[in-house]
C-alpha positions in Angstrom: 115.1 240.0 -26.0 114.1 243.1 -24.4 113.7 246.5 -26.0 114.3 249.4 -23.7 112.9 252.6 -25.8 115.1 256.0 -25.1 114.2 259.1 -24.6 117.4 262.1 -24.1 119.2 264.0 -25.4 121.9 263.7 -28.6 124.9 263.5 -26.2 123.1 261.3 -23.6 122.0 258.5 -26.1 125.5 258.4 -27.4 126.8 257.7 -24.4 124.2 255.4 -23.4 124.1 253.3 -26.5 128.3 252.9 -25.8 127.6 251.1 -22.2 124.4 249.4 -23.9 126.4 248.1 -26.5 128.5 245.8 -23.6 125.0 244.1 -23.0 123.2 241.7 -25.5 120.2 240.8 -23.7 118.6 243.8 -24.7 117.8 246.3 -27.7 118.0 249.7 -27.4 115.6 252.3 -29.8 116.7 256.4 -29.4 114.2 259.1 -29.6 116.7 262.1 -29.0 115.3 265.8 -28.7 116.9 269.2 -28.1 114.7 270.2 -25.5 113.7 268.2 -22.7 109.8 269.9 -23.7 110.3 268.0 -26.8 109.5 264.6 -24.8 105.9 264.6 -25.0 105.4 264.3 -28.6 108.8 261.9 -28.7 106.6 259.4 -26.7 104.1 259.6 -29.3 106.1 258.3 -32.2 107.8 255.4 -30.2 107.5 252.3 -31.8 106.3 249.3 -29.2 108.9 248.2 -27.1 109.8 246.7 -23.4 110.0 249.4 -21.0 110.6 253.2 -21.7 113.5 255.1 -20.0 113.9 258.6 -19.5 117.5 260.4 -19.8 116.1 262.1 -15.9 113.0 263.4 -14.3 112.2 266.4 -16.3 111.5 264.8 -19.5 110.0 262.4 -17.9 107.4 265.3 -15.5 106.8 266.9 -19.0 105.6 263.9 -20.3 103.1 262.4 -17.6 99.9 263.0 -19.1 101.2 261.1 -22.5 102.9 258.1 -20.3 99.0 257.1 -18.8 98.2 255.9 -22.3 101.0 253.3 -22.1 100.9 249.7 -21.0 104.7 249.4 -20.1 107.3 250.1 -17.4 108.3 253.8 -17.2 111.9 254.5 -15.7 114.3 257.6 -15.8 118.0 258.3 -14.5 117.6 260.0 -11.3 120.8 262.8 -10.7 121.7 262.2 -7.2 124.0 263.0 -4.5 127.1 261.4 -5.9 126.6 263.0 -9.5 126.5 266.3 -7.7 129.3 265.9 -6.0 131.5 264.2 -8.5 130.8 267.4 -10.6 131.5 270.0 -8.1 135.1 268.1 -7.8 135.4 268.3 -12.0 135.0 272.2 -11.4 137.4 272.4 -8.9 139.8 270.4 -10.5 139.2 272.7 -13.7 140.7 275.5 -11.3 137.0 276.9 -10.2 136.1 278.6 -6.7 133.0 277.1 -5.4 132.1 280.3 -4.1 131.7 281.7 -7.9 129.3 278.8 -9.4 126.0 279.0 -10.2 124.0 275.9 -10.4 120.9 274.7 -11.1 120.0 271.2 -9.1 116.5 269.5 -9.0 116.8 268.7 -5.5 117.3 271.5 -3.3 117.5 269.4 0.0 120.3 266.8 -1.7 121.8 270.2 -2.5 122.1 271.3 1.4 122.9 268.2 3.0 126.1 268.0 0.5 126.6 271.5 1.6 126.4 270.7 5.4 128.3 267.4 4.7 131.2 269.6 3.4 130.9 272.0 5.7 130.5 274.0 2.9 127.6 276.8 3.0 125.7 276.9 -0.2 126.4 280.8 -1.0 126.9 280.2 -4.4 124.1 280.9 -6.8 121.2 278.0 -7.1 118.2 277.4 -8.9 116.1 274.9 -7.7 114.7 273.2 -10.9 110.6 272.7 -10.7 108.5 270.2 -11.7 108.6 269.9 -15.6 110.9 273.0 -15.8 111.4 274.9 -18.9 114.7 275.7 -19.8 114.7 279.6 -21.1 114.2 280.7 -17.1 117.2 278.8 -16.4 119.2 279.7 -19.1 118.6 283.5 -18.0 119.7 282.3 -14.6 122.9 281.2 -15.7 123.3 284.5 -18.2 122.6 286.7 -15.7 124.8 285.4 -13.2 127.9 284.9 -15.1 127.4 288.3 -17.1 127.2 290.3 -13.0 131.0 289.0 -13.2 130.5 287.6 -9.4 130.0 284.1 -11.3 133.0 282.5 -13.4 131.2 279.3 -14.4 127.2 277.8 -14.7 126.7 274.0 -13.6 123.5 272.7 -15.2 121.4 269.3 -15.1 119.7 270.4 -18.5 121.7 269.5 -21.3 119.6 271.9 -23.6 121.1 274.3 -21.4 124.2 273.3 -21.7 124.3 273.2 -25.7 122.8 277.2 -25.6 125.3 278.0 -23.1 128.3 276.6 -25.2 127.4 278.2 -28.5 126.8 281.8 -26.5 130.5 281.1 -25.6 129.8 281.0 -21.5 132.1 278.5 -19.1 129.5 276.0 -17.9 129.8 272.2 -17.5 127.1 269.8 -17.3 126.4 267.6 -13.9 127.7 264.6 -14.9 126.0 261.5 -15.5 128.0 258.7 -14.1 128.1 255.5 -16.4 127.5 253.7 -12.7 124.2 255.6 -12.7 123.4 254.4 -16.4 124.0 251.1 -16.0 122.3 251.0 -12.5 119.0 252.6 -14.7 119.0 250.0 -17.4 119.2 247.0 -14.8 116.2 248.6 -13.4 114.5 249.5 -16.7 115.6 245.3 -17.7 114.1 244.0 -14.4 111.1 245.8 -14.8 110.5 244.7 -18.2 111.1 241.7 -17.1 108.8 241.8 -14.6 105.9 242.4 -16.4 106.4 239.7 -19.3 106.6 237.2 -16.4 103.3 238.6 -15.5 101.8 238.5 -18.5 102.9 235.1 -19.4 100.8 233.6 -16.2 98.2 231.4 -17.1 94.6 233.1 -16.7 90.8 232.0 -17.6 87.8 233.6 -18.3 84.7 232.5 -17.2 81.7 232.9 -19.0 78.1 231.9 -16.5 74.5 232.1 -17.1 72.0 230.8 -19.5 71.5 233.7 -22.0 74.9 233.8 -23.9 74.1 232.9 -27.4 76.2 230.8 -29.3 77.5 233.9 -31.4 78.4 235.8 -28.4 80.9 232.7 -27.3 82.1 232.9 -30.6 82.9 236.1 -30.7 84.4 236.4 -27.5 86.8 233.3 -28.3 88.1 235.5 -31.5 88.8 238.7 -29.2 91.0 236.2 -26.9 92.4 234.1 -29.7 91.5 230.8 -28.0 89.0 228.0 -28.1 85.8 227.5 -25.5 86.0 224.6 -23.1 82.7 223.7 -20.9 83.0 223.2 -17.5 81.1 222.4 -14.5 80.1 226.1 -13.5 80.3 227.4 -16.9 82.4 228.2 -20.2 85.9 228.5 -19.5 88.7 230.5 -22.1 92.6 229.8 -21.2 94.9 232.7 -22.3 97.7 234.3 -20.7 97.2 237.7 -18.2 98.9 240.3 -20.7 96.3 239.1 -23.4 93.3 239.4 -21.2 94.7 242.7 -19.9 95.4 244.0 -23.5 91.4 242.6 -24.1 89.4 243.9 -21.6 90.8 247.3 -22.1 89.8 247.3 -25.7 86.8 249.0 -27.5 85.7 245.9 -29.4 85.5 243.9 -25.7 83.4 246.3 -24.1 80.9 246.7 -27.1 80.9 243.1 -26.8 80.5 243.0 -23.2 78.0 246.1 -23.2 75.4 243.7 -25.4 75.2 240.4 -23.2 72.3 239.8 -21.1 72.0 241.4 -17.6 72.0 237.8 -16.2 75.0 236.6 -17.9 78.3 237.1 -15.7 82.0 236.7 -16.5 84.9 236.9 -14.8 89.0 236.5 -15.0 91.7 234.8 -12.9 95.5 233.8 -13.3 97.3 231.5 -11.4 100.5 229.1 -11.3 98.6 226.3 -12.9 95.3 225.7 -15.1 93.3 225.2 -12.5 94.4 227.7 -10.2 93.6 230.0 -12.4 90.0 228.9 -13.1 89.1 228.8 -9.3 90.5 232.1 -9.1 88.1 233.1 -12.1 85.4 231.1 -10.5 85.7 233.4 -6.8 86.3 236.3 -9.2 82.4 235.0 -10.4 81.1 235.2 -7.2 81.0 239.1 -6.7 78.3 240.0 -9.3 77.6 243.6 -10.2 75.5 244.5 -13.5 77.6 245.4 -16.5 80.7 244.9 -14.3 83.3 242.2 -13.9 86.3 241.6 -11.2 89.3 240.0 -12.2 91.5 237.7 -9.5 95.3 237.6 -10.0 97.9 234.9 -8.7 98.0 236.4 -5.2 94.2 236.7 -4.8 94.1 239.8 -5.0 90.8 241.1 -6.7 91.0 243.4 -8.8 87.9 245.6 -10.1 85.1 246.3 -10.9 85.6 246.6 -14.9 85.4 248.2 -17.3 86.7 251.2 -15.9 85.8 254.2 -17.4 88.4 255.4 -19.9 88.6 257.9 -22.0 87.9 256.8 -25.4 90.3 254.3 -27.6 89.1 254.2 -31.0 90.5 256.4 -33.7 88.7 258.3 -36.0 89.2 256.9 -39.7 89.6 260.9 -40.5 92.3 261.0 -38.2 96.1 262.2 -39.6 97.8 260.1 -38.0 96.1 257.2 -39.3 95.8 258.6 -42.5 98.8 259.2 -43.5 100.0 255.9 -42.4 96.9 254.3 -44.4 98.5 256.2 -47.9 101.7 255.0 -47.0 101.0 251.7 -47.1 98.6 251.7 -49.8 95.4 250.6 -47.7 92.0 251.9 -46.8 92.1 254.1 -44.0 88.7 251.1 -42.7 91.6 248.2 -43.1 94.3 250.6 -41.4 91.8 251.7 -38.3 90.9 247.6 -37.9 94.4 247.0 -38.1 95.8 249.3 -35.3 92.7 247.9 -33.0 94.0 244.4 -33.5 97.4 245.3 -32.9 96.5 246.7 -29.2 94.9 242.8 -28.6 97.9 241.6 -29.7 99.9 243.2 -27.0 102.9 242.7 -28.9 102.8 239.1 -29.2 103.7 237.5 -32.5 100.7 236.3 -35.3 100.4 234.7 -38.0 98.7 235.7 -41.3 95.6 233.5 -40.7 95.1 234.9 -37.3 95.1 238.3 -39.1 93.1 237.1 -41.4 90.5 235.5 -38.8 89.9 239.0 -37.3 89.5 241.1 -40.0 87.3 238.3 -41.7 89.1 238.7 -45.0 91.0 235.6 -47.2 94.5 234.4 -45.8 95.7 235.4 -49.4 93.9 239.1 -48.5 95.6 239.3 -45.6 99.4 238.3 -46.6 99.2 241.1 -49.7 98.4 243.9 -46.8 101.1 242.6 -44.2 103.6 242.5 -47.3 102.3 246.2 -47.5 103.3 246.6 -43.7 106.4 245.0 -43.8 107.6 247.0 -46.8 106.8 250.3 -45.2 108.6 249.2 -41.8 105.4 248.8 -39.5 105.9 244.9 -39.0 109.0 242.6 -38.6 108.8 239.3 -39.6 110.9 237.6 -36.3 110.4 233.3 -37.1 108.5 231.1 -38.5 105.8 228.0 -36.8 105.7 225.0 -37.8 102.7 222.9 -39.3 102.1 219.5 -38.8 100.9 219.1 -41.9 102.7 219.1 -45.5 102.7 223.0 -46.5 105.5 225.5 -45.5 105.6 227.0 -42.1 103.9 230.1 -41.5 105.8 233.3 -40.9 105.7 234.7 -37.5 105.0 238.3 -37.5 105.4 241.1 -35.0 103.5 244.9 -35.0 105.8 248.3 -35.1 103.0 250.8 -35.7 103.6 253.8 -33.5 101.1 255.3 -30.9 98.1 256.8 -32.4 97.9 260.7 -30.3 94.6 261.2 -29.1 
Protein backbone atom coordinates (compact mmCIF):
# COMPACT_ATOMS: atom_id res chain seq x y z
CA UNK A 1 0.00 0.00 0.00
CA UNK A 2 1.09 3.37 -0.57
CA UNK A 3 1.58 6.12 2.06
CA UNK A 4 1.02 9.57 0.80
CA UNK A 5 2.47 11.94 3.86
CA UNK A 6 0.37 15.39 4.28
CA UNK A 7 1.34 18.52 4.83
CA UNK A 8 -1.77 21.49 5.35
CA UNK A 9 -3.54 22.96 7.20
CA UNK A 10 -6.29 21.69 10.06
CA UNK A 11 -9.25 22.34 7.65
CA UNK A 12 -7.45 21.12 4.53
CA UNK A 13 -6.51 17.62 6.03
CA UNK A 14 -9.98 17.20 7.17
CA UNK A 15 -11.24 17.55 4.07
CA UNK A 16 -8.69 15.64 2.47
CA UNK A 17 -8.74 12.62 4.71
CA UNK A 18 -12.86 12.55 3.86
CA UNK A 19 -12.14 12.01 -0.09
CA UNK A 20 -9.04 9.75 1.00
CA UNK A 21 -11.08 7.72 3.01
CA UNK A 22 -13.18 6.59 -0.51
CA UNK A 23 -9.73 5.09 -1.62
CA UNK A 24 -8.04 1.89 -0.01
CA UNK A 25 -4.98 1.65 -2.01
CA UNK A 26 -3.37 4.08 -0.06
CA UNK A 27 -2.60 5.40 3.63
CA UNK A 28 -2.66 8.77 4.47
CA UNK A 29 -0.32 10.41 7.56
CA UNK A 30 -1.30 14.45 8.49
CA UNK A 31 1.30 16.88 9.57
CA UNK A 32 -1.21 19.89 10.01
CA UNK A 33 0.29 23.45 10.88
CA UNK A 34 -1.26 26.93 11.44
CA UNK A 35 1.03 28.70 9.35
CA UNK A 36 2.11 27.66 6.03
CA UNK A 37 5.98 28.88 7.53
CA UNK A 38 5.36 26.07 9.86
CA UNK A 39 6.15 23.45 6.88
CA UNK A 40 9.78 23.32 7.14
CA UNK A 41 10.18 21.80 10.44
CA UNK A 42 6.78 19.69 9.67
CA UNK A 43 8.91 17.82 7.01
CA UNK A 44 11.36 17.13 9.52
CA UNK A 45 9.32 15.01 11.89
CA UNK A 46 7.59 12.99 8.98
CA UNK A 47 7.81 9.55 9.52
CA UNK A 48 8.97 7.51 6.15
CA UNK A 49 6.35 7.26 3.70
CA UNK A 50 5.51 7.01 -0.24
CA UNK A 51 5.41 10.37 -1.64
CA UNK A 52 4.85 13.76 0.27
CA UNK A 53 2.04 16.15 -0.75
CA UNK A 54 1.74 19.64 -0.09
CA UNK A 55 -1.82 21.35 0.68
CA UNK A 56 -0.36 24.17 -2.40
CA UNK A 57 2.84 25.86 -3.51
CA UNK A 58 3.60 28.05 -0.57
CA UNK A 59 4.21 25.41 1.94
CA UNK A 60 5.70 23.67 -0.41
CA UNK A 61 8.38 27.10 -1.64
CA UNK A 62 8.99 27.45 2.11
CA UNK A 63 10.12 24.16 2.41
CA UNK A 64 12.63 23.61 -0.53
CA UNK A 65 15.78 23.58 1.08
CA UNK A 66 14.39 20.75 3.64
CA UNK A 67 12.65 18.68 0.58
CA UNK A 68 16.56 18.11 -1.14
CA UNK A 69 17.31 15.75 1.80
CA UNK A 70 14.42 13.43 0.69
CA UNK A 71 14.48 10.44 -1.49
CA UNK A 72 10.74 10.54 -2.47
CA UNK A 73 8.21 12.06 -4.80
CA UNK A 74 7.21 15.69 -3.78
CA UNK A 75 3.71 16.98 -5.00
CA UNK A 76 1.39 19.94 -3.93
CA UNK A 77 -2.31 21.05 -4.96
CA UNK A 78 -1.84 23.74 -7.46
CA UNK A 79 -4.95 26.63 -7.10
CA UNK A 80 -5.78 27.26 -10.67
CA UNK A 81 -8.00 28.97 -12.98
CA UNK A 82 -11.15 26.98 -12.18
CA UNK A 83 -10.70 27.40 -8.27
CA UNK A 84 -10.48 31.11 -8.90
CA UNK A 85 -13.26 31.30 -10.66
CA UNK A 86 -15.58 28.96 -8.81
CA UNK A 87 -14.86 31.24 -5.87
CA UNK A 88 -15.47 34.53 -7.35
CA UNK A 89 -19.07 32.91 -8.34
CA UNK A 90 -19.40 31.77 -4.21
CA UNK A 91 -18.92 35.63 -3.55
CA UNK A 92 -21.37 36.66 -5.87
CA UNK A 93 -23.78 34.34 -5.00
CA UNK A 94 -23.23 35.52 -1.26
CA UNK A 95 -24.54 38.97 -2.61
CA UNK A 96 -20.84 40.51 -3.22
CA UNK A 97 -19.82 43.22 -5.94
CA UNK A 98 -16.76 42.20 -7.66
CA UNK A 99 -15.81 45.61 -7.75
CA UNK A 100 -15.38 45.72 -3.70
CA UNK A 101 -13.12 42.40 -3.21
CA UNK A 102 -9.82 42.27 -2.39
CA UNK A 103 -7.87 39.23 -3.14
CA UNK A 104 -4.80 37.78 -2.88
CA UNK A 105 -3.96 35.07 -5.94
CA UNK A 106 -0.47 33.44 -6.57
CA UNK A 107 -0.70 33.82 -10.11
CA UNK A 108 -1.12 37.15 -11.28
CA UNK A 109 -1.30 36.25 -15.09
CA UNK A 110 -4.17 33.35 -14.38
CA UNK A 111 -5.71 36.37 -12.50
CA UNK A 112 -5.87 38.61 -15.84
CA UNK A 113 -6.68 36.29 -18.37
CA UNK A 114 -9.98 35.28 -16.11
CA UNK A 115 -10.32 39.02 -16.02
CA UNK A 116 -10.11 39.49 -19.81
CA UNK A 117 -12.07 36.19 -20.22
CA UNK A 118 -14.97 37.90 -18.36
CA UNK A 119 -14.55 40.97 -19.77
CA UNK A 120 -14.17 41.92 -16.41
CA UNK A 121 -11.25 44.47 -15.63
CA UNK A 122 -9.35 43.48 -12.55
CA UNK A 123 -10.06 46.94 -10.50
CA UNK A 124 -10.55 45.28 -7.46
CA UNK A 125 -7.86 45.07 -4.94
CA UNK A 126 -4.96 42.21 -5.60
CA UNK A 127 -2.01 40.95 -4.13
CA UNK A 128 0.02 38.94 -6.00
CA UNK A 129 1.38 36.26 -3.51
CA UNK A 130 5.41 35.74 -3.85
CA UNK A 131 7.45 32.98 -3.67
CA UNK A 132 7.33 31.48 -0.09
CA UNK A 133 5.07 34.35 1.12
CA UNK A 134 4.59 35.22 4.66
CA UNK A 135 1.27 35.70 5.71
CA UNK A 136 1.30 38.96 8.16
CA UNK A 137 1.88 41.30 4.73
CA UNK A 138 -1.11 39.83 3.47
CA UNK A 139 -3.09 39.87 6.35
CA UNK A 140 -2.49 43.80 6.46
CA UNK A 141 -3.47 43.74 2.88
CA UNK A 142 -6.74 42.42 3.54
CA UNK A 143 -7.08 44.78 6.99
CA UNK A 144 -6.39 47.65 5.32
CA UNK A 145 -8.56 47.31 2.49
CA UNK A 146 -11.63 46.30 4.16
CA UNK A 147 -11.13 48.86 7.09
CA UNK A 148 -10.80 52.04 3.89
CA UNK A 149 -14.64 50.88 3.69
CA UNK A 150 -14.10 50.74 -0.37
CA UNK A 151 -13.72 46.80 0.30
CA UNK A 152 -16.75 44.66 1.65
CA UNK A 153 -15.10 41.28 1.60
CA UNK A 154 -11.12 39.63 1.49
CA UNK A 155 -10.63 36.45 -0.80
CA UNK A 156 -7.47 34.58 0.30
CA UNK A 157 -5.50 31.39 -0.88
CA UNK A 158 -3.84 31.26 2.70
CA UNK A 159 -5.91 29.54 5.06
CA UNK A 160 -3.82 31.04 8.00
CA UNK A 161 -5.21 34.05 6.70
CA UNK A 162 -8.29 33.13 6.64
CA UNK A 163 -8.47 31.66 10.40
CA UNK A 164 -6.86 35.45 11.66
CA UNK A 165 -9.34 37.13 9.52
CA UNK A 166 -12.42 35.16 11.01
CA UNK A 167 -11.50 35.57 14.63
CA UNK A 168 -10.80 39.62 13.92
CA UNK A 169 -14.47 39.37 12.79
CA UNK A 170 -13.70 40.57 8.88
CA UNK A 171 -16.03 39.04 5.81
CA UNK A 172 -13.53 36.96 3.91
CA UNK A 173 -13.89 33.49 2.27
CA UNK A 174 -11.19 31.23 1.35
CA UNK A 175 -10.54 30.29 -2.60
CA UNK A 176 -11.88 27.13 -2.70
CA UNK A 177 -10.27 24.03 -3.06
CA UNK A 178 -12.30 21.81 -5.28
CA UNK A 179 -12.47 18.06 -4.21
CA UNK A 180 -11.83 17.53 -8.24
CA UNK A 181 -8.49 19.28 -7.66
CA UNK A 182 -7.85 16.94 -4.47
CA UNK A 183 -8.48 13.91 -5.97
CA UNK A 184 -6.71 14.92 -9.27
CA UNK A 185 -3.42 15.63 -6.63
CA UNK A 186 -3.57 12.33 -4.98
CA UNK A 187 -3.76 10.36 -8.37
CA UNK A 188 -0.73 12.23 -9.19
CA UNK A 189 0.94 11.94 -5.73
CA UNK A 190 -0.20 7.68 -6.19
CA UNK A 191 1.27 7.51 -9.73
CA UNK A 192 4.30 9.01 -8.71
CA UNK A 193 4.81 6.82 -5.81
CA UNK A 194 4.18 4.39 -7.85
CA UNK A 195 6.56 5.19 -10.15
CA UNK A 196 9.41 5.10 -8.25
CA UNK A 197 8.86 1.70 -6.39
CA UNK A 198 8.58 0.26 -9.89
CA UNK A 199 11.96 1.76 -10.30
CA UNK A 200 13.38 0.66 -7.48
CA UNK A 201 12.23 -2.85 -7.74
CA UNK A 202 14.34 -3.27 -11.24
CA UNK A 203 16.94 -5.69 -11.09
CA UNK A 204 20.49 -4.03 -10.85
CA UNK A 205 24.25 -5.46 -10.35
CA UNK A 206 27.26 -4.29 -9.17
CA UNK A 207 30.44 -5.00 -10.55
CA UNK A 208 33.33 -5.35 -8.67
CA UNK A 209 36.98 -5.56 -11.34
CA UNK A 210 40.55 -5.65 -10.66
CA UNK A 211 43.06 -7.70 -8.83
CA UNK A 212 43.59 -5.75 -5.51
CA UNK A 213 40.12 -6.18 -3.71
CA UNK A 214 40.88 -8.22 -0.62
CA UNK A 215 38.64 -10.75 0.50
CA UNK A 216 37.38 -8.51 3.44
CA UNK A 217 36.54 -5.70 1.25
CA UNK A 218 34.07 -8.23 -0.87
CA UNK A 219 32.79 -9.06 2.26
CA UNK A 220 32.05 -6.04 3.47
CA UNK A 221 30.63 -4.67 0.50
CA UNK A 222 28.10 -7.81 0.26
CA UNK A 223 26.82 -6.72 3.94
CA UNK A 224 26.23 -2.99 2.84
CA UNK A 225 24.06 -4.57 -0.18
CA UNK A 226 22.57 -7.34 1.74
CA UNK A 227 23.35 -10.00 -0.95
CA UNK A 228 25.78 -12.68 -1.74
CA UNK A 229 29.09 -12.43 -4.28
CA UNK A 230 28.83 -14.39 -7.54
CA UNK A 231 32.14 -14.58 -9.81
CA UNK A 232 31.91 -13.96 -13.25
CA UNK A 233 33.84 -13.77 -16.36
CA UNK A 234 34.89 -10.00 -16.08
CA UNK A 235 34.66 -9.84 -12.41
CA UNK A 236 32.53 -10.09 -9.04
CA UNK A 237 29.11 -9.49 -9.67
CA UNK A 238 26.24 -8.37 -6.59
CA UNK A 239 22.42 -8.67 -7.64
CA UNK A 240 20.11 -6.26 -5.76
CA UNK A 241 17.38 -4.14 -6.74
CA UNK A 242 17.95 -0.14 -8.05
CA UNK A 243 16.34 1.59 -4.75
CA UNK A 244 18.82 -0.54 -2.60
CA UNK A 245 21.87 0.43 -4.57
CA UNK A 246 20.60 3.96 -4.73
CA UNK A 247 19.81 4.06 -0.89
CA UNK A 248 23.76 2.43 -0.83
CA UNK A 249 25.88 4.49 -2.72
CA UNK A 250 24.53 7.52 -1.12
CA UNK A 251 25.44 6.30 2.28
CA UNK A 252 28.48 7.29 4.58
CA UNK A 253 29.51 3.71 5.39
CA UNK A 254 29.66 3.00 1.19
CA UNK A 255 31.86 5.76 0.55
CA UNK A 256 34.29 5.10 3.51
CA UNK A 257 34.28 1.77 2.00
CA UNK A 258 34.72 2.85 -1.40
CA UNK A 259 37.24 5.76 -0.33
CA UNK A 260 39.83 2.66 0.94
CA UNK A 261 39.93 0.23 -2.20
CA UNK A 262 42.93 0.30 -4.37
CA UNK A 263 43.23 2.94 -7.17
CA UNK A 264 43.27 0.03 -9.63
CA UNK A 265 40.14 -1.58 -8.38
CA UNK A 266 36.90 -0.37 -10.35
CA UNK A 267 33.23 -0.85 -9.79
CA UNK A 268 30.30 -0.02 -11.37
CA UNK A 269 26.22 -0.43 -11.30
CA UNK A 270 23.54 -1.27 -13.93
CA UNK A 271 19.71 -2.22 -13.89
CA UNK A 272 17.86 -3.81 -16.42
CA UNK A 273 14.64 -5.95 -17.32
CA UNK A 274 16.42 -9.14 -16.76
CA UNK A 275 19.72 -10.49 -14.78
CA UNK A 276 21.71 -10.24 -17.40
CA UNK A 277 20.72 -7.01 -18.80
CA UNK A 278 21.54 -5.61 -15.91
CA UNK A 279 25.08 -6.94 -15.64
CA UNK A 280 26.07 -5.89 -19.23
CA UNK A 281 24.68 -2.64 -18.40
CA UNK A 282 27.11 -2.66 -15.19
CA UNK A 283 29.82 -4.17 -17.33
CA UNK A 284 29.59 -0.80 -20.06
CA UNK A 285 29.04 1.17 -16.87
CA UNK A 286 32.82 -0.49 -16.07
CA UNK A 287 34.21 0.73 -19.03
CA UNK A 288 34.37 4.58 -18.28
CA UNK A 289 37.06 4.43 -15.49
CA UNK A 290 37.87 7.56 -13.50
CA UNK A 291 39.94 7.33 -10.04
CA UNK A 292 37.73 7.27 -6.93
CA UNK A 293 34.75 7.55 -9.19
CA UNK A 294 32.02 5.15 -10.48
CA UNK A 295 29.09 5.53 -13.23
CA UNK A 296 26.07 3.80 -12.85
CA UNK A 297 23.88 2.56 -16.12
CA UNK A 298 20.02 2.45 -15.78
CA UNK A 299 17.41 0.36 -17.88
CA UNK A 300 17.42 2.84 -20.69
CA UNK A 301 21.21 3.22 -20.91
CA UNK A 302 21.36 6.09 -19.79
CA UNK A 303 24.71 6.69 -17.66
CA UNK A 304 24.47 8.18 -14.93
CA UNK A 305 27.61 9.75 -13.01
CA UNK A 306 30.43 10.14 -12.03
CA UNK A 307 29.79 9.07 -8.17
CA UNK A 308 30.02 9.84 -5.37
CA UNK A 309 28.80 13.12 -5.67
CA UNK A 310 29.74 15.44 -3.29
CA UNK A 311 27.11 15.81 -0.59
CA UNK A 312 26.96 17.55 2.29
CA UNK A 313 27.61 15.34 5.14
CA UNK A 314 25.05 12.35 6.32
CA UNK A 315 26.23 11.12 9.49
CA UNK A 316 24.83 12.40 12.77
CA UNK A 317 26.67 13.35 15.55
CA UNK A 318 26.06 10.85 18.61
CA UNK A 319 25.73 14.37 20.73
CA UNK A 320 23.03 15.30 18.55
CA UNK A 321 19.22 16.06 20.24
CA UNK A 322 17.49 14.66 18.04
CA UNK A 323 19.10 11.46 18.28
CA UNK A 324 19.40 11.73 21.81
CA UNK A 325 16.40 12.00 22.91
CA UNK A 326 15.19 9.33 20.74
CA UNK A 327 18.22 7.12 22.17
CA UNK A 328 16.57 7.80 26.14
CA UNK A 329 13.40 7.00 24.77
CA UNK A 330 13.99 3.82 23.80
CA UNK A 331 16.40 2.84 26.46
CA UNK A 332 19.55 2.47 24.08
CA UNK A 333 22.97 3.91 23.73
CA UNK A 334 22.97 6.91 21.84
CA UNK A 335 26.33 4.34 19.61
CA UNK A 336 23.38 1.59 19.05
CA UNK A 337 20.79 4.51 18.20
CA UNK A 338 23.36 6.44 15.63
CA UNK A 339 24.16 2.69 13.93
CA UNK A 340 20.70 2.19 13.89
CA UNK A 341 19.39 5.26 12.00
CA UNK A 342 22.50 4.61 9.38
CA UNK A 343 21.10 1.17 8.66
CA UNK A 344 17.75 2.26 8.38
CA UNK A 345 18.70 4.80 5.35
CA UNK A 346 20.27 1.25 3.56
CA UNK A 347 17.22 -0.14 4.12
CA UNK A 348 15.31 2.33 2.08
CA UNK A 349 12.24 1.24 3.66
CA UNK A 350 12.27 -2.19 2.84
CA UNK A 351 11.24 -4.78 5.44
CA UNK A 352 14.20 -6.91 7.73
CA UNK A 353 14.43 -9.32 9.74
CA UNK A 354 16.09 -9.46 13.15
CA UNK A 355 19.18 -11.43 11.97
CA UNK A 356 19.69 -9.03 9.18
CA UNK A 357 19.79 -6.34 12.01
CA UNK A 358 21.73 -8.27 13.78
CA UNK A 359 24.33 -9.05 10.79
CA UNK A 360 25.03 -5.26 10.58
CA UNK A 361 25.44 -4.21 13.83
CA UNK A 362 27.53 -7.40 14.53
CA UNK A 363 25.69 -8.07 17.70
CA UNK A 364 23.68 -11.69 18.75
CA UNK A 365 20.20 -12.27 17.07
CA UNK A 366 18.97 -12.41 20.76
CA UNK A 367 20.80 -8.73 21.09
CA UNK A 368 19.14 -7.50 18.43
CA UNK A 369 15.37 -8.74 18.99
CA UNK A 370 15.59 -7.05 22.86
CA UNK A 371 16.42 -3.55 21.06
CA UNK A 372 13.76 -3.85 18.20
CA UNK A 373 11.23 -4.92 21.05
CA UNK A 374 12.54 -1.52 22.45
CA UNK A 375 11.69 0.18 18.95
CA UNK A 376 8.53 -1.31 18.51
CA UNK A 377 7.34 -0.37 22.01
CA UNK A 378 8.25 3.26 21.50
CA UNK A 379 6.50 3.37 17.92
CA UNK A 380 9.72 3.62 15.72
CA UNK A 381 9.12 0.13 13.90
CA UNK A 382 5.92 -1.82 12.76
CA UNK A 383 6.07 -5.31 12.66
CA UNK A 384 4.04 -5.79 8.99
CA UNK A 385 4.37 -10.06 8.34
CA UNK A 386 6.24 -12.71 8.99
CA UNK A 387 8.92 -15.11 6.34
CA UNK A 388 8.88 -18.27 6.37
CA UNK A 389 11.81 -20.85 7.13
CA UNK A 390 12.41 -23.87 5.50
CA UNK A 391 13.52 -25.32 8.31
CA UNK A 392 11.70 -26.40 11.77
CA UNK A 393 11.71 -23.06 13.97
CA UNK A 394 9.03 -20.26 13.80
CA UNK A 395 8.98 -17.78 11.11
CA UNK A 396 10.78 -14.73 11.50
CA UNK A 397 8.92 -11.47 11.96
CA UNK A 398 9.14 -8.96 9.18
CA UNK A 399 9.86 -5.59 10.42
CA UNK A 400 9.56 -2.16 8.96
CA UNK A 401 11.56 1.40 10.16
CA UNK A 402 9.34 4.63 11.37
CA UNK A 403 12.23 6.75 12.78
CA UNK A 404 11.71 10.28 11.64
CA UNK A 405 14.22 12.50 9.69
CA UNK A 406 17.25 13.35 11.63
CA UNK A 407 17.56 17.69 10.90
CA UNK A 408 20.95 18.53 9.98
Amino acid sequence: MITIALIGSTSFCQKVRALAALDSSYHLECYEYKDPAEAPQLVKTIERCDVLMFSGSLPYDFSKQQLEQLQIPVVYLRQDVQALAITLLKAVQLGYSLMRVSLDYRHEEEWQSLCNDLHHPPTMQTFCLQSAQPSQPVLAFHRKALDSGQIDLAITSIHAVYDQLCEEGYPVIRIIDTDNDILHTLAKAKEQALLVKAEAAQIAVGLIRGQHCSQEELAEFAQLMGATLTKREHGIAIYSTVGKVKSVIAHPLFKKWHNALHEDVRIAFGSGRSMETAYNNALVASSFPQTKKFYFMDAKQTLHGPYPIVEQQLTHSIEHPQLVTIAQRVHLSTQNMSRIFAYAALQHNEPFTAAQLAQFLQVTRRTAERMLKKLHDANYITIIGEQSVHRKGRPSALYRFKLPTLTK
